[in-house]
C-alpha positions as CSV (number, residue, x, y, z in Angstrom):
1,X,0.0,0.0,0.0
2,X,1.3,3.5,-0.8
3,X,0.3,6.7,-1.1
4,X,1.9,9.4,-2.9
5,X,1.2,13.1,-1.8
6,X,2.7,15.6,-4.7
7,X,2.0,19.3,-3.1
8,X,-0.3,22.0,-4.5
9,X,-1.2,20.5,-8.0
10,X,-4.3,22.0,-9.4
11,X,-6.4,19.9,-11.2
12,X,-7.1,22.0,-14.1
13,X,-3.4,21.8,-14.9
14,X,-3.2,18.8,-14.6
15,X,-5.2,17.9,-17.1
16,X,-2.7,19.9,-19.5
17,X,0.2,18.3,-18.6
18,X,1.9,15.5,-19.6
19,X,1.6,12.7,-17.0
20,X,1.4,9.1,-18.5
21,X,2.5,7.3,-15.4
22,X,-1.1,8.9,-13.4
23,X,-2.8,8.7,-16.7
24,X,-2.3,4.9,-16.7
25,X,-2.6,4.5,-13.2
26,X,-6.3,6.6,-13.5
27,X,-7.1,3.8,-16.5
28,X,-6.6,0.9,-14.1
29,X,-8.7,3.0,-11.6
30,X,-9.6,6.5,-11.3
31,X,-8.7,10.1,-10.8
32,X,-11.7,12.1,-9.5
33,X,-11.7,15.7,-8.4
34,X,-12.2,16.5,-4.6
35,X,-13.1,19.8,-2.6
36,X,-11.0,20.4,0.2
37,X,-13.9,20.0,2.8
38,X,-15.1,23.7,3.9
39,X,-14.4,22.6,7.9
40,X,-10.4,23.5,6.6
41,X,-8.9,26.2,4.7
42,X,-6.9,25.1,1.2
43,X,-3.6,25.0,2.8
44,X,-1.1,22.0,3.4
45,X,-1.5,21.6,6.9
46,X,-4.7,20.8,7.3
47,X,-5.6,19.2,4.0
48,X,-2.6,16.7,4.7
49,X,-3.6,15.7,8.2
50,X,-7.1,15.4,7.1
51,X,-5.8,13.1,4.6
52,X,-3.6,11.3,6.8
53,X,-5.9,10.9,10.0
54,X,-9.1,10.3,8.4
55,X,-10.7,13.0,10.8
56,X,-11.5,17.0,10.1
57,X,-9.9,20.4,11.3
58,X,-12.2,20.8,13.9
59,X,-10.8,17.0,15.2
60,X,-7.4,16.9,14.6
61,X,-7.2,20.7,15.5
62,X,-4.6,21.8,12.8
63,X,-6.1,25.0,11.0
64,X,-3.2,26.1,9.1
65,X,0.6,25.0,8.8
66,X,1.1,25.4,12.8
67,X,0.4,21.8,14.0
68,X,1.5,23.2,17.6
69,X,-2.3,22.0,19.1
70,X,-2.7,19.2,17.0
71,X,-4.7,16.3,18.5
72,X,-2.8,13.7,16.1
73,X,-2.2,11.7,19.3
74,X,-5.6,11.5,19.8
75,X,-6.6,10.6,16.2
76,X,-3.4,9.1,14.9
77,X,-2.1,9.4,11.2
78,X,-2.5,5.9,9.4
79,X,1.3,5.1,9.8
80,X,0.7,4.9,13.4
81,X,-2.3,3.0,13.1
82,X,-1.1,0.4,11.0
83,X,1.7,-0.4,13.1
84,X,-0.2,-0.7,15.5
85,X,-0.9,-3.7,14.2
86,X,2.1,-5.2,13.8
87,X,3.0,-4.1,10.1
88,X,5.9,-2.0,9.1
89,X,5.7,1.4,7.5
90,X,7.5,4.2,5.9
91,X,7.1,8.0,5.9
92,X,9.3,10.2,3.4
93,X,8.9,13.9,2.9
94,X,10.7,17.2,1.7
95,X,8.2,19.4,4.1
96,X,9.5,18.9,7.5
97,X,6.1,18.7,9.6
98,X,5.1,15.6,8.3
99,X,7.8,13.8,9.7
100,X,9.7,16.3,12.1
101,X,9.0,17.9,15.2
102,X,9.3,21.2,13.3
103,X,6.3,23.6,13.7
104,X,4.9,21.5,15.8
105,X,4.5,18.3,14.0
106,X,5.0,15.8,13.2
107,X,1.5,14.6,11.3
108,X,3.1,11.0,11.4
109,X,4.2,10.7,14.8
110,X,6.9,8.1,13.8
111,X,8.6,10.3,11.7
112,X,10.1,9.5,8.7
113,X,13.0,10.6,6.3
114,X,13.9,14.1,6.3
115,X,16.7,14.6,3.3
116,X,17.9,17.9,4.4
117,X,16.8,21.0,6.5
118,X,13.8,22.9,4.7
119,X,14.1,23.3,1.3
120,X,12.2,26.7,1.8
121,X,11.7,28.9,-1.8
122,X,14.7,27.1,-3.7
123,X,13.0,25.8,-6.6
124,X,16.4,23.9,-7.4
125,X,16.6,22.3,-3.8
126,X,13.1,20.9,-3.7
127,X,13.9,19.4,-6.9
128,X,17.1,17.5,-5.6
129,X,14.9,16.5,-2.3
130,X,12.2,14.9,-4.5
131,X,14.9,12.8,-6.3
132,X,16.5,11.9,-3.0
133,X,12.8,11.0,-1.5
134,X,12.1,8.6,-4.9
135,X,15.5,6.6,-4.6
136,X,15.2,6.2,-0.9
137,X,11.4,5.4,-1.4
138,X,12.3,2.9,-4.1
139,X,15.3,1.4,-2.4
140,X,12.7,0.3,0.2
141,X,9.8,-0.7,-1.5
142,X,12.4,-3.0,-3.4
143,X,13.8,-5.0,-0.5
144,X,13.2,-7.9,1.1
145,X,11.6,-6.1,4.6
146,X,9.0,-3.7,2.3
147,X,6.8,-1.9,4.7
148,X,2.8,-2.8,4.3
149,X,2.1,0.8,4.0
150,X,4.0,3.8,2.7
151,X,3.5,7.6,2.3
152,X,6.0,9.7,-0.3
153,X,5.4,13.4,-0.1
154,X,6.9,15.1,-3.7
155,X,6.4,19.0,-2.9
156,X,8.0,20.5,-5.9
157,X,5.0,21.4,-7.6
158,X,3.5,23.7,-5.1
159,X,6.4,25.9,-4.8
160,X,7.0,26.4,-8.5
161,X,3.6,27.6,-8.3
162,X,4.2,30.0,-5.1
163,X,7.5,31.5,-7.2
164,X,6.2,31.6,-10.7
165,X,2.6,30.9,-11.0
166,X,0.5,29.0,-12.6
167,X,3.0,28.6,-16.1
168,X,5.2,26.8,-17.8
169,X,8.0,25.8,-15.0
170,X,4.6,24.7,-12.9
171,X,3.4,22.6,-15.6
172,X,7.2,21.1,-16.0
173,X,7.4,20.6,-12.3
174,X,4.2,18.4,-12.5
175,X,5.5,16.5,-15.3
176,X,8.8,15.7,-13.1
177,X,6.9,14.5,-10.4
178,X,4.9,12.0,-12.9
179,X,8.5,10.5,-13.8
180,X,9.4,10.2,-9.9
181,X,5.5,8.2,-9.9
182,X,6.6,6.8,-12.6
183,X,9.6,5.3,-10.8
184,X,8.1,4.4,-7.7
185,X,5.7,2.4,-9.8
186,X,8.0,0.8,-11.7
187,X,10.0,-0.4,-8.8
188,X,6.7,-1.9,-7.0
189,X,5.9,-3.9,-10.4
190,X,9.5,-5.3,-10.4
191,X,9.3,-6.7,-7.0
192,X,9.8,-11.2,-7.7
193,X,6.3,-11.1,-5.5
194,X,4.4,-8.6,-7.4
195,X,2.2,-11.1,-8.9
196,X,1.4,-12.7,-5.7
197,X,0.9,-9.1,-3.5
198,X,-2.1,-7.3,-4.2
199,X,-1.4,-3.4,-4.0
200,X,-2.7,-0.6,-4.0
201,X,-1.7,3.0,-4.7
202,X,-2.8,6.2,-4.5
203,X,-2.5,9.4,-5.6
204,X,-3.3,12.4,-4.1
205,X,-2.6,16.8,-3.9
206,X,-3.7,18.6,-1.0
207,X,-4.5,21.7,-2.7
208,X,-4.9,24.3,-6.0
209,X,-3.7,27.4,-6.8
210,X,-4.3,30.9,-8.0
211,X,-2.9,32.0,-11.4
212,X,-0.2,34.3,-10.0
213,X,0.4,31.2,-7.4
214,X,-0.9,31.2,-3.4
215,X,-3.5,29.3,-1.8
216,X,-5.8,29.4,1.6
217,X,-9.0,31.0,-0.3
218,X,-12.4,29.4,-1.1
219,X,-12.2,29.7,-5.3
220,X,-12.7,27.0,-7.3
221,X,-9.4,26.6,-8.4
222,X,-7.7,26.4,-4.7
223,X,-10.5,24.3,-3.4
224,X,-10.7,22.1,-5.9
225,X,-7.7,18.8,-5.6
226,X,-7.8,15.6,-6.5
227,X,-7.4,11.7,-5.5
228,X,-6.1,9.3,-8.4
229,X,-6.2,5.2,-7.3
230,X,-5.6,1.5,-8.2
231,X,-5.2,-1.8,-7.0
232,X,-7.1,-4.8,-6.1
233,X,-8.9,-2.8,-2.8
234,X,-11.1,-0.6,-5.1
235,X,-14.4,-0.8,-5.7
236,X,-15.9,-2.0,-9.2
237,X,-17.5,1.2,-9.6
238,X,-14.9,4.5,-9.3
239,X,-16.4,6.8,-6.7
240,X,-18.7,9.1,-7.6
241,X,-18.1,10.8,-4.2
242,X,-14.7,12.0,-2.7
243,X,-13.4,13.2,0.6
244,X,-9.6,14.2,1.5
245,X,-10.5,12.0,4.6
246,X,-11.1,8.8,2.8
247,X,-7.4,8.5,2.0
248,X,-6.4,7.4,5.2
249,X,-9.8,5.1,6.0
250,X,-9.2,3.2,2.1
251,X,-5.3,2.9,3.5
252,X,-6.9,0.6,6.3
253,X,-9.1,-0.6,4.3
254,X,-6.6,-2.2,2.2
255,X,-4.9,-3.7,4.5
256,X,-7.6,-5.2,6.4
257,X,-7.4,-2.8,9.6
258,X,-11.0,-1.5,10.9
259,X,-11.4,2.1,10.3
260,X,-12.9,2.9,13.6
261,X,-11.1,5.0,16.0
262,X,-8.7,4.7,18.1
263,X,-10.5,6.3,21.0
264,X,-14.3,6.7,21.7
265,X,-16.8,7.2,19.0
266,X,-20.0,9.3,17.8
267,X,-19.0,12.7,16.2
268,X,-19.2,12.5,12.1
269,X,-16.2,14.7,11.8
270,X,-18.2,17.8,10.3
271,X,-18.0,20.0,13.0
272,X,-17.7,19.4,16.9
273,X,-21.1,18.2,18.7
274,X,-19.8,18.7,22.0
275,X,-16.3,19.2,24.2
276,X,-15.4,15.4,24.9
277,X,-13.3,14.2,22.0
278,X,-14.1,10.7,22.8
279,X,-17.5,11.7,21.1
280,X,-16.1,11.9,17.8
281,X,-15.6,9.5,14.7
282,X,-14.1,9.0,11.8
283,X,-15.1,10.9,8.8
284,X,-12.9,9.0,6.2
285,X,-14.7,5.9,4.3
286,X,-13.1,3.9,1.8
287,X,-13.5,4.7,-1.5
288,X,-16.8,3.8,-3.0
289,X,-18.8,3.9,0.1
290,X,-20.4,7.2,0.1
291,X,-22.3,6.4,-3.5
């Protein structure tokens, strides 16, 4: 099981590009267009840990891209969840919250590989961390102790967008992240046990962007992202009906974990129906099962 996160990729432009790797992927199973649920603004932070813990911004408490008051602990990210049960994992990003105690994370409270300090606005630098996060990533899923469940965060694309717009370079830096898919899938498919594992991957962007680049607005083209899956856990049907949340609850499903939560029960995630967390519930549902 893996999941890919590439940063920032609106979907409009991604329909220009050139991505063969998703395109294929999106023929074996779908790519579907997403809102970034109205409970969070359309920035990383809180589309990511929505993604990653199944629960919404009023539940895992991370608004923007401080994570100091997350509740992650109380709602853990997948990783966490599937080790829980025994299975390894792996966590690899270029934006240091996700797996570092920096701004307050991390979202996966394992960690994970950290290349170098923060790329920051060096277009060139996130460029050599996504190739550096693809090798490691592939040098992994190639070996004999693969984890069960894997997240690869590629953030390249979003910050070609924040220095240059919406243009050329953006489109380009989307097309270099469908080679790194490209090799990450490539390396899963030459595993000796492919034909006897039964994986799944998916895609997934946490967020558009303006023309002249920037995001944390309500317009279409910075609320609207996307999911892209396939694998043997998918439903027959591709889902008419999408939630950032339901990234995390298909990883479980996947692998056979229950999606309820780790503590209590009751709250559907929209908004908070009272001040005892252990009221709340997943919002996430695997793929298929809101139609």
């Amino acid at each position: 099981m893996v999941v890919v996160g590439i940063d920032g990729v609106r979907f409009d432009t991604l329909a220009s590009a050139r991505t063969p790797r998703l395109d294929a992927l999106a023929a074996k199973g779908f790519l579907r267009p997403v809102q970034v649920n109205p409970d969070g603004a359309t920035m990383s932070g809180p589309s990511w840990t929505t993604m990653v813990t199944g629960v919404l911004p009023p539940v895992h408490n991370v608004f923007d891209n401080d994570f100091t008051r997350h509740r992650i602990a109380e709602y853990p990210d997948v990783l966490t969840r599937v080790r829980a049960h025994g299975l390894a994992t792996y966590a690899a990003a270029g934006w240091p919250p996700l797996v570092s105690a920096a701004s307050g994370g991390p979202v996966f409270l394992g960690g994970g590989l950290l290349p170098n300090d923060d790329p920051g606005h060096d277009l060139a630098a996130w460029d050599t961390t996504d190739d550096t996060i693809t090798a490691d990533a592939c040098r992994v899923l190639a070996g004999p102790d693969c984890p069960a469940a894997a997240f690869i965060y590629l953030g390249a694309p979003d910050v070609n967008a924040h220095e240059l717009g919406v243009g050329p370079a953006y489109v380009t830096s989307i097309e270099r992240s469908d080679l790194r898919l490209g090799r990450i899938l490539d390396t899963i498919e030459a595993r000796g046990s492919y034909a006897e594992e039964e994986w799944t991957v998916i895609v997934a962007t946490d967020h558009g962007h303006l023309d002249e680049g920037g995001h944390g607005g309500d317009s279409p083209e910075e609320r609207t992202a996307w999911i892209a899956a396939a694998g043997a856990s998918l439903p027959p049907v591709p889902p008419a009906t999408l939630e950032q949340a339901d990234v995390a609850a298909h990883t479980l499903t996947a692998l056979g974990i229950a999606i309820a939560p780790a503590v209590g029960g009751g709250h559907d995630g929209r908004s908070p129906q009272g001040p005892d967390p252990t009221q709340w519930r997943l919002y996430g549902v695997p793929f298929g099962a809101r139609d």
